[in-house]
Structure formats: C-alpha cells, structure tokens
C-alpha positions as CSV (number, residue, x, y, z in Angstrom):
1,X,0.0,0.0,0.0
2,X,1.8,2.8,-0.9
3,X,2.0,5.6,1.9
4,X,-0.1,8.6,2.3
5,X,1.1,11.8,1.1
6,X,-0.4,15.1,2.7
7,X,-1.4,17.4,0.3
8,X,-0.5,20.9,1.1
9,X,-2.6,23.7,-0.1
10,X,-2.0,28.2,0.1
11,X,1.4,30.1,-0.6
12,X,3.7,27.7,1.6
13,X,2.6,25.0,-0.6
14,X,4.2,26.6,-3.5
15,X,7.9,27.1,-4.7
16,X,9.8,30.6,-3.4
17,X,9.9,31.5,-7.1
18,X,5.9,30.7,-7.9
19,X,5.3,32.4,-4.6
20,X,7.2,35.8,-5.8
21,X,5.4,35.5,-9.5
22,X,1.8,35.1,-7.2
23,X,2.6,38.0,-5.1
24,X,3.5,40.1,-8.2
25,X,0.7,39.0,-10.1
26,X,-1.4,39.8,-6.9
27,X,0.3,43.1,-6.8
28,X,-0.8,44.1,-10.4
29,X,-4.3,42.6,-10.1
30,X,-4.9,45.2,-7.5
31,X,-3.3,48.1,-9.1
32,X,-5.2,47.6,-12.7
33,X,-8.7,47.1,-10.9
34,X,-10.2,50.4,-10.2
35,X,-11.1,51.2,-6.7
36,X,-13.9,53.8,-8.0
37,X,-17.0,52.5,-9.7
38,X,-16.4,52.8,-13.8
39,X,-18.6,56.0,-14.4
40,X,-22.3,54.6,-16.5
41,X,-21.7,51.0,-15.4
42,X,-24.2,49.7,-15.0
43,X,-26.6,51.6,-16.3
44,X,-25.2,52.0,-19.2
45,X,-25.4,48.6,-20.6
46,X,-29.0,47.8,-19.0
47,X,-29.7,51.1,-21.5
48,X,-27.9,48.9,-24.4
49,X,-29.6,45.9,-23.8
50,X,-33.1,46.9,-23.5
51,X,-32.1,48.9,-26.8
52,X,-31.0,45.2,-28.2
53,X,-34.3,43.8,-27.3
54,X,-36.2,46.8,-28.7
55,X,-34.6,46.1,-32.3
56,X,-34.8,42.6,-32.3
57,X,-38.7,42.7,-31.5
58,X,-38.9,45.6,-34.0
59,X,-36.5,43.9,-36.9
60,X,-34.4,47.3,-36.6
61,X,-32.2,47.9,-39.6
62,X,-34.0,45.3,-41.5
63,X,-33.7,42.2,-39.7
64,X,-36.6,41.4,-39.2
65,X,-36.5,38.4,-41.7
66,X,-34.2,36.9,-40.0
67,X,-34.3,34.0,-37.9
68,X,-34.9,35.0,-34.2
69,X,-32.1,33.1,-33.2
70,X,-29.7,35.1,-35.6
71,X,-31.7,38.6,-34.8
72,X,-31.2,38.1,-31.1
73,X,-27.4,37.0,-31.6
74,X,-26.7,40.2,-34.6
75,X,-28.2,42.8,-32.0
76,X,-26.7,41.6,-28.6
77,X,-23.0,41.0,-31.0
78,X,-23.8,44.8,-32.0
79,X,-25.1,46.7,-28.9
80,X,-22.3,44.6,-26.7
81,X,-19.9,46.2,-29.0
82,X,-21.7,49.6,-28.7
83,X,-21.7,49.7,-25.2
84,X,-18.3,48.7,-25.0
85,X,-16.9,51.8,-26.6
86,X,-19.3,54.6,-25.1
87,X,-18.1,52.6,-21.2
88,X,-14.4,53.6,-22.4
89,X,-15.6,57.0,-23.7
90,X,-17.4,57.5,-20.2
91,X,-14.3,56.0,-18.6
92,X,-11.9,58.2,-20.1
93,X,-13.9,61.6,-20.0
94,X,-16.5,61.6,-16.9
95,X,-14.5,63.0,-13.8
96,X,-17.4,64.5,-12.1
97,X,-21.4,64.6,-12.4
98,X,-21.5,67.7,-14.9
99,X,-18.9,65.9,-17.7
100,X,-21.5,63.5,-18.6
101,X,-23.9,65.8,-20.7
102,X,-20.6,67.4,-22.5
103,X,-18.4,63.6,-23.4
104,X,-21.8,62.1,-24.4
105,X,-22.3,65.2,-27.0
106,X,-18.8,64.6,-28.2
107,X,-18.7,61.3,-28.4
108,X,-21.9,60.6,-30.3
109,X,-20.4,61.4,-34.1
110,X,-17.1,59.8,-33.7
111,X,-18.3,56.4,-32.1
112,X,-21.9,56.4,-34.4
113,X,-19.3,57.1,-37.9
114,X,-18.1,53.5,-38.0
115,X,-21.9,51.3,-37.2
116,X,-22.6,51.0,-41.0
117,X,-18.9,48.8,-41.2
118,X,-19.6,47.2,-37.9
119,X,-23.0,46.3,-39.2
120,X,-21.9,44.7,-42.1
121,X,-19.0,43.1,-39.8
122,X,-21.3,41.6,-36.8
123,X,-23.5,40.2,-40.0
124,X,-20.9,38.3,-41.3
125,X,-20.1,37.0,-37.6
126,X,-23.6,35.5,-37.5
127,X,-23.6,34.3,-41.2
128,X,-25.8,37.2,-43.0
129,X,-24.6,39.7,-45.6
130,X,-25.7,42.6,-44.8
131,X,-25.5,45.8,-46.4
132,X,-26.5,48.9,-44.9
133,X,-27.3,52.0,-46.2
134,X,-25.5,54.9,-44.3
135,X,-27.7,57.8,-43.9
136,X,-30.5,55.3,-42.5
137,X,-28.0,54.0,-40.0
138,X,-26.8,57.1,-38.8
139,X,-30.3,58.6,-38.2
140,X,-31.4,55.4,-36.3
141,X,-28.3,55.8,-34.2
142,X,-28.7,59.3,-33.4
143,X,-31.9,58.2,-32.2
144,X,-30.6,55.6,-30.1
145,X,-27.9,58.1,-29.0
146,X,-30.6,60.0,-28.1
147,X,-31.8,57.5,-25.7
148,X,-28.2,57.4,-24.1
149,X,-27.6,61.0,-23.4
150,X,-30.7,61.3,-21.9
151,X,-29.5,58.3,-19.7
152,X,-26.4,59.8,-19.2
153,X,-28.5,63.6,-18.2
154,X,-30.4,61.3,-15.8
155,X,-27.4,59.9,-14.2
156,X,-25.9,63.1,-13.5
157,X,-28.8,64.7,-12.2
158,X,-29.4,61.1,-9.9
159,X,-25.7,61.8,-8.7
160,X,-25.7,65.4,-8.1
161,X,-29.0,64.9,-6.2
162,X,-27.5,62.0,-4.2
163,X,-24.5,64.4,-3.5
164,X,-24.9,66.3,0.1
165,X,-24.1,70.2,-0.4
166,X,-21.6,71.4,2.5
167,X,-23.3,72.0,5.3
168,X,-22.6,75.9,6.2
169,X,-24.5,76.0,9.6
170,X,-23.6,72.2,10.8
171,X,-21.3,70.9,8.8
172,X,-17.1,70.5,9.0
173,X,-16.1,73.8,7.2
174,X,-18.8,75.8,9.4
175,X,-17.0,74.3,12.6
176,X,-13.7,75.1,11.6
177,X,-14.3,78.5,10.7
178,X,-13.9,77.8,6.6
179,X,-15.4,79.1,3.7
180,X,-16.0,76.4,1.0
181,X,-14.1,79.2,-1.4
182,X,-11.5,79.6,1.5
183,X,-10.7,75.2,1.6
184,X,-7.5,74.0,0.3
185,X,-7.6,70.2,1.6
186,X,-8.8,68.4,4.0
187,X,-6.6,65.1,5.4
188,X,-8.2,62.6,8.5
189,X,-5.3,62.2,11.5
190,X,-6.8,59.3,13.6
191,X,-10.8,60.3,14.7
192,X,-9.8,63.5,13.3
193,X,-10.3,65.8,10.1
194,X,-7.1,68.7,9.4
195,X,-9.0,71.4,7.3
196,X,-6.0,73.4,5.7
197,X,-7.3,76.9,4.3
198,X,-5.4,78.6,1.4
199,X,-4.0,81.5,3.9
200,X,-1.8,78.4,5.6
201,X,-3.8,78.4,8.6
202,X,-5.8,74.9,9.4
203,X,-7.7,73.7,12.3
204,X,-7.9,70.5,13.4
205,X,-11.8,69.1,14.3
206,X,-13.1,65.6,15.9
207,X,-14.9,65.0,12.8
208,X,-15.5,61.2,10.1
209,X,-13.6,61.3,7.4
210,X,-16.1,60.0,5.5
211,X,-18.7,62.2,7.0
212,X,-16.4,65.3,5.2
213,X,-16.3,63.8,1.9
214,X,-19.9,63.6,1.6
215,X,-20.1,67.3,2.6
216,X,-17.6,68.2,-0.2
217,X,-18.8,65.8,-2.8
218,X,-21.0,69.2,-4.3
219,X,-17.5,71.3,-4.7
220,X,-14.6,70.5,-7.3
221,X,-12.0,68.7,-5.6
222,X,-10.9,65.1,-5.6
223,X,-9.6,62.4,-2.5
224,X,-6.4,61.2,-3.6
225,X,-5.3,59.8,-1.1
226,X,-7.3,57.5,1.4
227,X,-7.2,60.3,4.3
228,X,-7.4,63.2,1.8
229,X,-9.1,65.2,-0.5
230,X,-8.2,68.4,-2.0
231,X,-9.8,71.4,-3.7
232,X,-9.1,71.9,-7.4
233,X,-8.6,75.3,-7.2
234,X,-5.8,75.0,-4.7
235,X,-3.6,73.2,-6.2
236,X,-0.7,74.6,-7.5
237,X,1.8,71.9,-8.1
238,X,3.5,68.8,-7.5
239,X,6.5,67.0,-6.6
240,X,8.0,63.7,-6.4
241,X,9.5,61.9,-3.4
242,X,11.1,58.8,-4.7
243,X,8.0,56.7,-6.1
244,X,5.6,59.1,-4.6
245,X,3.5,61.8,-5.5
246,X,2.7,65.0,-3.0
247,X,0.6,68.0,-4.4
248,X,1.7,71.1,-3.5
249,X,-1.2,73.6,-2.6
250,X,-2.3,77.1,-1.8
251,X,-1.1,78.6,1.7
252,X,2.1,76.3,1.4
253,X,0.8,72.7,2.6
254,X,1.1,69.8,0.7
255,X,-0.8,66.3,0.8
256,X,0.3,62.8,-0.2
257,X,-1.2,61.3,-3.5
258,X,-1.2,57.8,-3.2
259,X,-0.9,54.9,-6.0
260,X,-5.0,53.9,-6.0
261,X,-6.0,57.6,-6.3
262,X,-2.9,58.3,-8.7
263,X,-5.0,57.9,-11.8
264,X,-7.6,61.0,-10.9
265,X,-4.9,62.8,-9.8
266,X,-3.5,62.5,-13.3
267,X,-6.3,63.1,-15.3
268,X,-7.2,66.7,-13.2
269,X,-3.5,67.7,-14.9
270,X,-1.6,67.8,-11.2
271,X,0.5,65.5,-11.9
272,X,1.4,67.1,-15.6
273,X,3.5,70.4,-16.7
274,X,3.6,72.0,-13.2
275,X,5.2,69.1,-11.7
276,X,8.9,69.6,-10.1
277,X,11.5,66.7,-9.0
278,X,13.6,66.7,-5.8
C-alpha cells in the first residue's frame, strides 16, 4: 500500500519562485482594478440591452427576416460592442457629475461614424450579408444616441442629487471657521479631520472622514489619497519623493497622492506640466 502523502494547499505549498510571481501578479491585479465605480456601469449597458431587445422585437435595420435566433445573436454582438466603446468613452472623459452631458455630446459622431462597417461586420459574424445603407444607420443611431444622453443627463442629475451640499451652519467647514471658497484640503489624523485653508492656517476638528467627503462631494476637488481630498482650485503643483506623488497647494501645505487615487490625480492635470523633481 503505498503511503499517504499530505497534500499541502496556500502560498507555503508553493515554490519561493511561484510564490514571488503570485505575489507580483497579486500586486498588479490590485493596481489595474479600479477602486472607484467605472462612471455609466451599470446603467449604461442595462440602457444597451433593452435597446438590443427593442430592435430585435422591431427587426431594426432590417432584420426582421431573419431567424430569431440570428436577430437576437446580430443585436446583442452589436449593442455589446456599442456599449463597450461609449463605457471607455465615459471612462476616459467623466471626472465628475456635470462631464456626462458634454463627453456624451462629443462622443456621439465619432463612435456612431463607424456602425454602417460594424454592421456589415457583426452580420458576417452570425452568417448574413448585410448591407446597410448609411444615412438610414446614422439617423437610427442618433436616435438611439438619443436615448443614451438622456440616460447619461439622468445619471448626472441622480448623482448630483444624491450628493450632500456642505453643510454651512452644521457641517465641517462651518465648525472650523472655513469658507468652501477659503478650503485648500482636508486630510483625517486618527478620529480626526485637518482642514488646511489657502491662507496656511488649518484647524484640526473631531470629525468622520467619511462624513467630510460627503459634505464636499457638491464642490470641485478630488480624494487622492485614502485620508485626503483636496480642492481643485488650490492646487498649485507637485513634486515627487522617490516613487511618490505629494501636491503642493495654496497657503504652502502639501498632501500625499497615493498609487490607487494616482490615476484622478493624473487626469485633473496635477500631476502634468507643473510638476517639479527633488
């Protein structure tokens, strides 16, 4: 009988080398998954699918000869596409709740040019040739682009609604004496909430962190790191120490921008042409 082996699961089952690639692999797993929802998902594509299942019970762009089981696979290969490009469009553009209206105008000619190709290419990926004329296509998609900007108006209007406006009589700012046009940033130290102003002066208030950045969600500013957020218009630079980020701001402070809020930091331009090296 030959003799039991125990079988050894978890990282000290594996080889020092396969450990390292895991951990690595780990690593970059949690650096390329986005800690922030991935603005219009998923609205968005419960918008593109009951679009899909509008054309396939009205035959949209002609198909309605053909076979349900080819309709229903031509529209969800289409739409799946479709919603795929405007999430990266939304991706790339929306920062905050009043970008929507403005990246879904812009983005409506450039990704509706291409459907009469992508038409003819999702036929031939179900087996039909199909030929579309383009002037019909393009009116039928600004229709249905239509339909997504006016999702897109009722997101941001859900979102700034949701958002709490600062509180002047209750709220952080009014306890520490701050005008919302007087903030700079605001960075949590234990049970506690810093509010730096743009004169230099802060005051430090037993306050939630997360209690501040729902107070602040109505003004321009971003959190970039996981105990601070900043105001937009008091940033005036940045500077690296070793691998890391700080933004300088008004009134001579600075706050630490850390890898997961990197990326927003980046897109607001504070990490671009004013930046400085030590």
């Amino acid at each position: 009988m030959p003799a039991a082996r125990s079988l050894r699961t978890g990282p000290a089952a594996l080889p020092l080398r396969k450990r390292g690639f895991a951990k690595r692999a780990l690593g970059f797993a949690k650096r390329a998954v986005p800690k922030a929802p991935v603005p219009g998902f998923p609205l968005l594509w419960i918008a593109c699918l009951a679009a899909a299942a509008l054309m396939m019970v009205t035959g949209g762009f002609g198909t309605g000869a053909l076979p349900p089981g080819t309709r229903i696979a031509f529209w969800l290969l289409l739409m799946g596409w479709n919603a795929l490009k405007w999430q990266a469009l939304f991706a790339w553009g929306v920062r905050k709740p009043s970008d929507w209206p403005r990246v879904s105008l812009l983005g409506a000619i450039p990704l509706n040019l291409p459907l009469p190709f992508e038409i003819w290419l999702c036929g031939r990926a179900v087996g039909v040739e199909m030929r579309a004329v383009p002037i019909e296509v393009w009116l039928g998609a600004a229709a249905i682009s239509l339909g997504i900007f006016a999702v897109c108006r009722a997101v941001a209007w859900l979102v700034l609604r949701r958002a709490r406006p600062v509180r002047a009589d209750t709220g952080l700012l009014a306890r520490a004496r701050v005008s919302a046009g007087d903030i700079a940033a605001i960075k949590a130290e234990d049970h506690y909430c810093r509010v730096l102003r743009r004169d230099g002066q802060s005051a430090l208030i037993h306050y939630r962190f997360g209690d501040a950045l729902a107070e602040v969600a109505g003004l321009d500013g971003a959190r970039v790191h996981r105990g601070a957020w900043v105001c937009a218009g008091a940033v005036e630079g940045a500077e690296r120490e070793g691998r890391r980020w700080r933004l300088r701001l008004a009134g001579g402070g600075t706050v630490p921008v850390s890898t997961t809020y990197a990326a927003e930091a980046r897109a607001r331009g504070w990490l671009g042409a004013r930046q400085s090296r030590q």
